[in-house]
C-alpha positions in Angstrom: 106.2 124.1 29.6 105.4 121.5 27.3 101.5 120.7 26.2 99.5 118.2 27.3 96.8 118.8 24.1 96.2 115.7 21.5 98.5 115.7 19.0 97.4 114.5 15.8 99.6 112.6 13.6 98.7 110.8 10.5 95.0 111.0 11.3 95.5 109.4 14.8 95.5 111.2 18.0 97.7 110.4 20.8 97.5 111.6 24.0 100.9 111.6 26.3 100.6 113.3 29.6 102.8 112.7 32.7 99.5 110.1 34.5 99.1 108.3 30.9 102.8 107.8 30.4 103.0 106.4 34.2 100.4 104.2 33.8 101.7 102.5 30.6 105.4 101.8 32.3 102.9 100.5 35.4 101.0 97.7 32.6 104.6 97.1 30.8 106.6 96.3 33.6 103.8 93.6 34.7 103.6 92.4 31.4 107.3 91.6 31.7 107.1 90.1 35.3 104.1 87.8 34.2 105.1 86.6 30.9 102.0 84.3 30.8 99.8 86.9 30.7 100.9 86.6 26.8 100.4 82.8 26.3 104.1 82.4 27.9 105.7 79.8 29.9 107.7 81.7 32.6 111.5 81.2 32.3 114.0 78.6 34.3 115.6 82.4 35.1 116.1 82.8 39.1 113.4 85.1 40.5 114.5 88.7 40.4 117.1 87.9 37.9 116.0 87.8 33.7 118.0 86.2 30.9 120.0 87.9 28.4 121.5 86.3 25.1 124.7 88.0 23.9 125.8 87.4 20.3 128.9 87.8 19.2 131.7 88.3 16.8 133.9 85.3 15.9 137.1 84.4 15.1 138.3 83.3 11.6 139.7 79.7 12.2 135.7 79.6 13.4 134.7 81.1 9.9 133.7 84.0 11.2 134.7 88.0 11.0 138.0 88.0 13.2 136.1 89.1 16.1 137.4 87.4 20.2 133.7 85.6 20.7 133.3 81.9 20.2 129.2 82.2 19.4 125.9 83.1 21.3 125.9 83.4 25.0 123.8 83.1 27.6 124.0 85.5 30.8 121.9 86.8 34.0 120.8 90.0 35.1 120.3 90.5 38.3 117.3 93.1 38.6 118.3 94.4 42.2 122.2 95.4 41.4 122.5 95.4 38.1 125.3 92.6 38.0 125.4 90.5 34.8 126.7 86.8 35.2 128.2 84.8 32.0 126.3 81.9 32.4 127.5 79.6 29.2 128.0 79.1 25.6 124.8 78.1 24.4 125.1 78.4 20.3 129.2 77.7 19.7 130.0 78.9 15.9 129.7 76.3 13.4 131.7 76.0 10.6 129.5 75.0 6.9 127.8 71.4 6.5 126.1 69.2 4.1 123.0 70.6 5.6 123.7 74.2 7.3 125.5 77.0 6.4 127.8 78.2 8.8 127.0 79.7 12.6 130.2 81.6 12.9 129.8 85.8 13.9 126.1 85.9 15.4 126.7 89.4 15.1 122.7 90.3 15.5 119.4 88.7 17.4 116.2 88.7 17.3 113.7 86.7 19.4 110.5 85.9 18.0 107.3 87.3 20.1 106.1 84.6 21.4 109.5 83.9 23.4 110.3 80.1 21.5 112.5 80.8 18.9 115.7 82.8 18.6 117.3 84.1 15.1 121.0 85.4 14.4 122.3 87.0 11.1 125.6 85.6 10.8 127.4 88.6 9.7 130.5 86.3 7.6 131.9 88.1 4.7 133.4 85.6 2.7 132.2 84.0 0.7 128.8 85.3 2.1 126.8 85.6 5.2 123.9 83.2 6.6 120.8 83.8 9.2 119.8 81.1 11.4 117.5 79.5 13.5 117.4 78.2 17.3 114.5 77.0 19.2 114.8 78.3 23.3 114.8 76.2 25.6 112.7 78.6 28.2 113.6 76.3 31.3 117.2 75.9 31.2 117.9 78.9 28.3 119.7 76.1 26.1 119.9 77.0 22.2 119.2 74.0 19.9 120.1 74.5 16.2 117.2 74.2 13.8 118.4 75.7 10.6 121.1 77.8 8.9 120.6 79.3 5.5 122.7 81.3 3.3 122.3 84.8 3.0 123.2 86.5 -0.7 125.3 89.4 1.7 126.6 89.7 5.3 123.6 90.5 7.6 124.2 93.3 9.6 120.4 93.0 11.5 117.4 90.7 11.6 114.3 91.3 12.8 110.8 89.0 13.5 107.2 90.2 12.7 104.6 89.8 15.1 103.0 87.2 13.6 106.9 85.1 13.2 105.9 84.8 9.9 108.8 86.5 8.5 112.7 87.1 9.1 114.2 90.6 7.6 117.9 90.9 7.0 119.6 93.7 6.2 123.0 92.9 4.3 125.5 95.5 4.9 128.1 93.7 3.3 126.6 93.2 -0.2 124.1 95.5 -0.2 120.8 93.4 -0.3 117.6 93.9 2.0 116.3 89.9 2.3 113.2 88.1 3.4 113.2 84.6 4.6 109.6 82.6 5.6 109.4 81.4 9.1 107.9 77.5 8.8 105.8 76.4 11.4 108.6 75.0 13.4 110.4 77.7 13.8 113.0 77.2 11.2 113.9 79.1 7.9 113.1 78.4 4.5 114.2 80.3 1.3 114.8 84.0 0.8 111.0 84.6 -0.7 112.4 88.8 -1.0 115.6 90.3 -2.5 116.5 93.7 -2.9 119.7 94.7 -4.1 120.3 98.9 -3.5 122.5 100.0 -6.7 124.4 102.9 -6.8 123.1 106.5 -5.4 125.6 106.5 -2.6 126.2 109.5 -0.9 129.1 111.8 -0.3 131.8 110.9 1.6 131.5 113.7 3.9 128.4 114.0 6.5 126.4 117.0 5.7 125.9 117.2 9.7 129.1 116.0 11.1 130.7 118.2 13.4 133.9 120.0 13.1 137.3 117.8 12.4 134.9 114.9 11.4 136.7 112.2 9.0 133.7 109.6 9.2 133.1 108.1 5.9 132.3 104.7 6.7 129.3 103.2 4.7 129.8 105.7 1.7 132.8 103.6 0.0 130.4 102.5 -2.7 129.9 101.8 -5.3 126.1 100.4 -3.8 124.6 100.7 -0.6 125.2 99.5 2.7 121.6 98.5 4.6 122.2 98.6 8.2 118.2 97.6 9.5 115.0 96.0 8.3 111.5 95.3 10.6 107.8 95.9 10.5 106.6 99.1 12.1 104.2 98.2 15.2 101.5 97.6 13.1 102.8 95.3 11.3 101.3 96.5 8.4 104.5 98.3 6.9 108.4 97.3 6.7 111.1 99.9 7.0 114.5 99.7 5.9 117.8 102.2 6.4 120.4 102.0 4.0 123.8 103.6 5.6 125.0 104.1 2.0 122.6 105.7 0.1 121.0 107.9 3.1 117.7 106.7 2.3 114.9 104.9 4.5 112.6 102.5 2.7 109.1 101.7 3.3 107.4 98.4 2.0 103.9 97.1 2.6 103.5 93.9 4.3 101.5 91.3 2.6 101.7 87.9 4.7 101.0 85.1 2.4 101.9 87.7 -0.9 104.4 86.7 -3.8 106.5 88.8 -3.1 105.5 89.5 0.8 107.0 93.3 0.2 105.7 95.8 -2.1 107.1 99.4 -2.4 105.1 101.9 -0.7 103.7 104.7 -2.8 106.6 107.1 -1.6 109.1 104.1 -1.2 112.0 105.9 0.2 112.5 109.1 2.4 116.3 110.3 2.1 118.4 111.8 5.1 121.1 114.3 4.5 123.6 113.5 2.2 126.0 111.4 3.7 124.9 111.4 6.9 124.5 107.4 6.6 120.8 106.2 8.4 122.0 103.4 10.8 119.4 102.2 12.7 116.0 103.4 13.8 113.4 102.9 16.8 109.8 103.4 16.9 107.7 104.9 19.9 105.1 103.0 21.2 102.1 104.9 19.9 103.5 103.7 17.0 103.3 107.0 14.3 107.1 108.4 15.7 109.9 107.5 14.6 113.7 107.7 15.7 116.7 107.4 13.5 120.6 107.6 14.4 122.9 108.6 11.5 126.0 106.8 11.6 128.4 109.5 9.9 126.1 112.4 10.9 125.9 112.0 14.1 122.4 112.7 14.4 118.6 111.7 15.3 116.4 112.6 13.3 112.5 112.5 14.3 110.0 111.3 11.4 106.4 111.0 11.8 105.0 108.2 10.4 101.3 107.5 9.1 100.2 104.1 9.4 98.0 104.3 6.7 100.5 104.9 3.5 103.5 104.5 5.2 104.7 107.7 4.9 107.4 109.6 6.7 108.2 113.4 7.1 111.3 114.5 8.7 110.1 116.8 11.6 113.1 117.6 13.2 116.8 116.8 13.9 119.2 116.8 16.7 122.7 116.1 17.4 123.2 112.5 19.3 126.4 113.9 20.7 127.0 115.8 24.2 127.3 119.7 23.8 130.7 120.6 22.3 132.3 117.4 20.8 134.4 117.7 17.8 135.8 115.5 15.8 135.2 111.9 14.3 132.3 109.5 16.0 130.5 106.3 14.1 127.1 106.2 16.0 126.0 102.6 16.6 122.3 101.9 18.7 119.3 103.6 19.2 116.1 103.0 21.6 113.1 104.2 23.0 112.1 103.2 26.4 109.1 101.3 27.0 107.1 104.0 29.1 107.8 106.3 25.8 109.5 108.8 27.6 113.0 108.5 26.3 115.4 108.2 23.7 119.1 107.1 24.0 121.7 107.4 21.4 125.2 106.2 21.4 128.3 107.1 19.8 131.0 104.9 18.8 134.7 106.7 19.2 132.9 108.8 21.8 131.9 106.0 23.6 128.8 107.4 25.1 125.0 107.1 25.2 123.4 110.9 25.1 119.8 110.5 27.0 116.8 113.1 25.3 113.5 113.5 26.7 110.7 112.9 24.0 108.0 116.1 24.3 104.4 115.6 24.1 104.5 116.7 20.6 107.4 113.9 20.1 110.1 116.2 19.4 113.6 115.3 21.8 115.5 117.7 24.1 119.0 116.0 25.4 118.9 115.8 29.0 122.1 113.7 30.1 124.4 111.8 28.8 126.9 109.2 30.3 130.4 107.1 29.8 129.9 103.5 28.4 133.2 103.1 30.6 134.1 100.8 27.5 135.1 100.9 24.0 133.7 101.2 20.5 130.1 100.4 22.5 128.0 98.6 19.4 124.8 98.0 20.6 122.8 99.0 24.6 119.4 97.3 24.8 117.4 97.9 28.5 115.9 94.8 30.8 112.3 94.1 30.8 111.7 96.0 33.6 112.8 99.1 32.2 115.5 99.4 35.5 119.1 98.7 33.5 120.6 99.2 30.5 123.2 97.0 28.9 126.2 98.4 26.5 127.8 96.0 24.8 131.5 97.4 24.2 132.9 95.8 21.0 136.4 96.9 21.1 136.4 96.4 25.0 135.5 92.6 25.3 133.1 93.7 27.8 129.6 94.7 28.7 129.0 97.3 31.5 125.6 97.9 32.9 123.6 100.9 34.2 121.2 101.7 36.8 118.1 103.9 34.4 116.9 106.9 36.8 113.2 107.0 37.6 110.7 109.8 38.8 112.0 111.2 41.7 115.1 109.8 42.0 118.6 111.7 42.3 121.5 109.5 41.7 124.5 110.9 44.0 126.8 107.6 42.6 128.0 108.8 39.7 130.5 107.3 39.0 130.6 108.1 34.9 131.7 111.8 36.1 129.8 113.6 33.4 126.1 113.7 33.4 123.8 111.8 34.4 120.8 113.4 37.2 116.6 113.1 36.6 114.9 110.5 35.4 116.4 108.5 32.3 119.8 109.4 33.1 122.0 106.2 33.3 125.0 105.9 36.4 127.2 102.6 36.0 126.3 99.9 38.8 130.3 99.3 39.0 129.4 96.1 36.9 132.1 95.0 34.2 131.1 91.3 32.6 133.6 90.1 30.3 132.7 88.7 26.9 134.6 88.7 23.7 133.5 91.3 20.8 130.0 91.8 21.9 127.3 92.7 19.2 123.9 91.8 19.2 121.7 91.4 22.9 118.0 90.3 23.4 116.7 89.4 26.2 114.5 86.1 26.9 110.8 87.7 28.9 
């Protein structure tokens, strides 16, 4: 049985029992339902339904990547069934201007926090990428075009402080970690960071891959290949994974600084070689710390202090399900709002694995389930914490799932493999076509 004791981390203490952890998915699921509460304007989004933007990859007479999308998307999410509408196109791609750099492969969103402004890294590869900026229309969910800048590499992910004082891009193609200042009307100005990771790549071969793995992908060289960059919830600290070199970096945040990013005093934690850091997820206590190693195929839990920024590797677990051998890219990782649960996914494999997060923060797989869809790039969950979303790259199509709760036994199950107790995710028999899926936010 697990422990219900304070668990101190960093110099903070956390408490996490069963009552504590209902409570918060209680406050967070109001918080979603009254977005005013939070200096909001409610959206034009039907009651019981919430608004989802889908990015995309495009194709090359559009500039972008070759992808079967023509730009951003909006659709609807109906929080009773599960069903996900295409609504429109609301951001087509754009080839260059005079004044903007081209739209084309939105291949990653990020909404700032107070709900007005949406950002895209443009993941182009030649000659280079761009990032972008849209204010939201909250009443009708209509994109208008503020800004597009170049970016020096191809970003792979963007991601907003708290304060939307800052966009982070992480350049996979090119190799660069980026900063670009938010203005106070929501557009972008001039990369004010740049970080170029030389050399140290790892080996082509995962030290934790499983048997009759050939995954090699963001070890080519000769630099390396940064796959995320965002604050921690403090907003104090920035973290960054680089696939290529298998390390994690940690800057301090200085708003206002020249630069804005300083290293921290241990600026990068490695993984094991070759095991590629793809993207990572923080619990809401904010001092855990999920990562999902693309050749790997693992999560690894770090504990994080807030107050230097530090991280220690405390334990590591496959993301596959029991037995799988063979070659798998993993793609997405999150951590549910109530704190209770983290869901990996694995490209090739096409599945998201489901691990329950002990009170002492450590994960123990539980379930797993079928994306029903392939090469599954990215899953994100609604507001509400009742569906998750995988959008299935390879497939043209996103497929949603009903997310267990307390109590509940789902007898549906569609997925045939498993999926029972709370977390587990069964398919709602949804299918919603849209071309090369990749990056998802929803609009609260």
């Amino acid at each position: 049985m697990e422990s219900t004791k304070d668990t101190k981390l960093g110099g903070l203490q956390s408490t996490f029992s069963r009552r504590n952890l209902l409570k918060g998915t209680v406050a967070l699921t109001a918080a979603a339902s009254v977005p005013e509460a939070f200096g909001q304007q409610p959206t034009g989004a039907p009651r019981g339904t919430v608004w989802l933007y889908i990015g995309t990859y495009t194709g090359v007479a559009s500039g972008g990547s070759g992808g079967n999308g023509e730009g951003i998307y909006l659709c609807q999410l109906n929080l009773s069934t599960g069903m996900l509408t295409v609504l429109r196109l609301v951001a087509p791609a754009l080839p260059a201007t005079g004044m903007n750099a081209s739209t084309a492969s939105p291949s990653t969103l990020a909404i700032d926090p107070g709900g007005n402004y949406l950002y895209a890294g443009n993941e182009i590869f030649t000659p280079h990428g761009s990032v972008s900026a849209y204010r939201i229309n909250r009443m009708t969910g209509d994109l208008t075009l503020l800004n597009a800048l170049p970016a020096v590499g191809a970003p792979a992910h963007v991601g907003v402080d708290k304060f939307r004082r800052y966009l982070f891009a992480a350049e996979y193609v090119g190799s660069y970690f980026e900063v670009f200042p938010i203005l106070a009307n929501g557009s972008l100005g001039p990369a004010v960071f740049q970080m170029k990771t030389v050399d140290n790549v790892g080996p082509k071969k995962a030290t934790s891959a499983p048997p009759g793995s050939f995954a090699i992908s963001a070890h080519e060289g000769p630099d390396g290949h940064p796959h995320q960059m965002e604050t921690d919830p403090s907003n104090q600290w920035v973290v960054g994974s680089d696939a290529g070199q298998d390390r994690i970096y940690v800057w301090k945040l200085t708003v206002g600084g020249t630069p804005p990013l300083t290293p921290a005093a241990i600026p990068f934690v490695n993984t094991p070689p070759g095991d590629g850091p793809r993207h990572f997820a923080f619990h809401p206590n904010g001092v855990w710390m999920y990562s999902i190693q693309e050749e790997g195929d693992t999560i690894i839990f770090w504990r994080f202090n807030p107050a230097t920024g530090s991280l220690t590797n405390t334990q590591q677990v496959s993301s596959l399900p029991p037995g799988f051998v063979g070659t798998v890219f993993t793609s997405e990782i999150r951590v549910s709002a109530d704190g209770r649960f983290v869901y990996g996914v694995n490209r090739l494999n096409d599945t998201i694995c489901v691990f329950r997060i002990g009170h002492d923060g450590r994960l123990t797989q539980v379930s797993h389930a079928s994306t029903l869809g392939d090469y599954p790039r990215i899953i994100t969950i609604d507001p509400s914490g009742r569906f998750m979303v995988s959008g299935n790259q390879r497939a043209d199509n996103v497929t949603t799932f009903r997310i267990s709760r307390e109590g509940e036994r789902e007898d549906d199950d569609r997925s045939g493999e498993s999926n029972r107790g709370a977390g587990s995710l069964t398919f709602t028999g949804n299918y919603t076509p849209v071309g090369s899926p990749s990056g998802m936010v929803f609009l609260i």
